[in-house]
N, C-alpha and C positions, 0 to 999 in steps of 0.2 A: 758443356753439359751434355752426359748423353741422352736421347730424345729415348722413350719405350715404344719399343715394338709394339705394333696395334694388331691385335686378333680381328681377325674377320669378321662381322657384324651376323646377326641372324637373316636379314635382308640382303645381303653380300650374293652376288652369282654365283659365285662359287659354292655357296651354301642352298638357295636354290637348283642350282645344277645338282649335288648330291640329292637332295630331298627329292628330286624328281626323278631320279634313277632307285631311289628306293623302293618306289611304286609301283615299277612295274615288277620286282626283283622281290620272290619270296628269301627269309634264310634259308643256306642250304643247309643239310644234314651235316652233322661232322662225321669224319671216315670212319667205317667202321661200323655205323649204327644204319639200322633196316627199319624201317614202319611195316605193320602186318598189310597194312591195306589204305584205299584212299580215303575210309571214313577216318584213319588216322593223319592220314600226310593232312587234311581240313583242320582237324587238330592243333595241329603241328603249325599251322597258321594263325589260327586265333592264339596261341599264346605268345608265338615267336612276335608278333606283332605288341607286344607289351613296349619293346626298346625299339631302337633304331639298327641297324645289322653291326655298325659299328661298337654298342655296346651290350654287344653278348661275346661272351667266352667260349673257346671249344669246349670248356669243361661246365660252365651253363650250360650250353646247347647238350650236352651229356644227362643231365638233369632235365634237363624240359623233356628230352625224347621220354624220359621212366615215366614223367608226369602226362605226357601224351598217353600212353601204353595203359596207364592207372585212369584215366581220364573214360578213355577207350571203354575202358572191362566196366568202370561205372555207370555208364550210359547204358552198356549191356545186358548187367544186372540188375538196372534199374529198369528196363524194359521187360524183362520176367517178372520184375517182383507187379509191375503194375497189370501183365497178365493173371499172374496168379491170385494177386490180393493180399493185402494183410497179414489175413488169418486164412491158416492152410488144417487141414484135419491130417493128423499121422497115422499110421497104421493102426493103430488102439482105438481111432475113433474120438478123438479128445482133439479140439482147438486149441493150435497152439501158433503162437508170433510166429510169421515167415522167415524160413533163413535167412533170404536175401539179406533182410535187415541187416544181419553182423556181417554178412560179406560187404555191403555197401560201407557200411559205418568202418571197416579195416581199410578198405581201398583206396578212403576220403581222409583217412588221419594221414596213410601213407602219403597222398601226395599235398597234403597239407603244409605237412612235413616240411617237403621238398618246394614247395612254391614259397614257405616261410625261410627257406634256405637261400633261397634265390632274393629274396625279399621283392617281388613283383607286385603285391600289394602294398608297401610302403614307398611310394615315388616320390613323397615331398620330399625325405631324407637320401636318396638315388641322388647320388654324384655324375650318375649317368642320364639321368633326366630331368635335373635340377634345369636346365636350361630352355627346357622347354620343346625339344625337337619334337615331341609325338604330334604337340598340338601345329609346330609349324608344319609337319608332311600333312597332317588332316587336314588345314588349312588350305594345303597347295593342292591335295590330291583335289577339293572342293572346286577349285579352283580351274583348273586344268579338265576335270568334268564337267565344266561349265561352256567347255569352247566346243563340245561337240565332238564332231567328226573333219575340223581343222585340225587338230593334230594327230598325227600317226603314231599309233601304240604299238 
């Protein structure tokens, strides 16, 4: 009778080994694609950070960068509109809703869009993180930040 192959456990060294190499190790960009600046490449880390490296696509990661980019111009916009206010007066002298408003409200569908494309909010159904690795790297990163300055980063 033949015996089944056994998958490597989540506890497994080899599985700690990877999980701790992830840590230190942003994704990288896929070829081809540029960030304006490093309040984007911060971006580019909080969402990249949703999977583990191994479960993004180059053509995900093509998608997150638009959503980075949209991410970006929102923060932006949203910083004028809370300079500005609300309610702005136009040239006739009559209050009327801030533009920002509908530039924010297009920016936010667009990458709605796109993060509903990716499905990043829905992880209990993610084949790719049904398993659970986000919470084993958090676990380990907790972990390994615990020891100090015993280990070399």
């Amino acid at each position: 009778m033949a015996t089944k192959p056994q998958r490597p456990g989540k506890n497994s060294i080899h599985q700690v080994v990877k999980l701790a190499s992830e840590l230190s190790e942003q994704v990288a960009l896929p070829e081809g694609v540029s960030l304006r600046d490093d309040a984007e490449m911060v971006i580019w880390g909080q969402f990249t950070r949703a999977r583990t490296r191994e479960g993004w696509r180059d053509f995900d990661l093509l998608i997150v960068a638009k959503s980075v980019r949209l991410e970006a111009d929102i923060r932006k916009y949203q910083g004028l509109l809370d300079r500005s206010g609300p309610i702005i007066v136009n040239e006739r002298g009559t209050k009327v809703p801030n533009p920002f408003f509908a530039i924010i409200d297009n920016l936010q569908r667009q990458q709605l869009a796109l993060i509903r494309s990716l499905s990043l909010n829905q992880q209990t159904q993610d084949p790719r993180t049904l398993n659970g690795q986000g919470q084993e790297q958090a676990r380990l990163g907790r972990a390994l930040n615990s020891f100090d300055d015993l280990i070399a980063r």
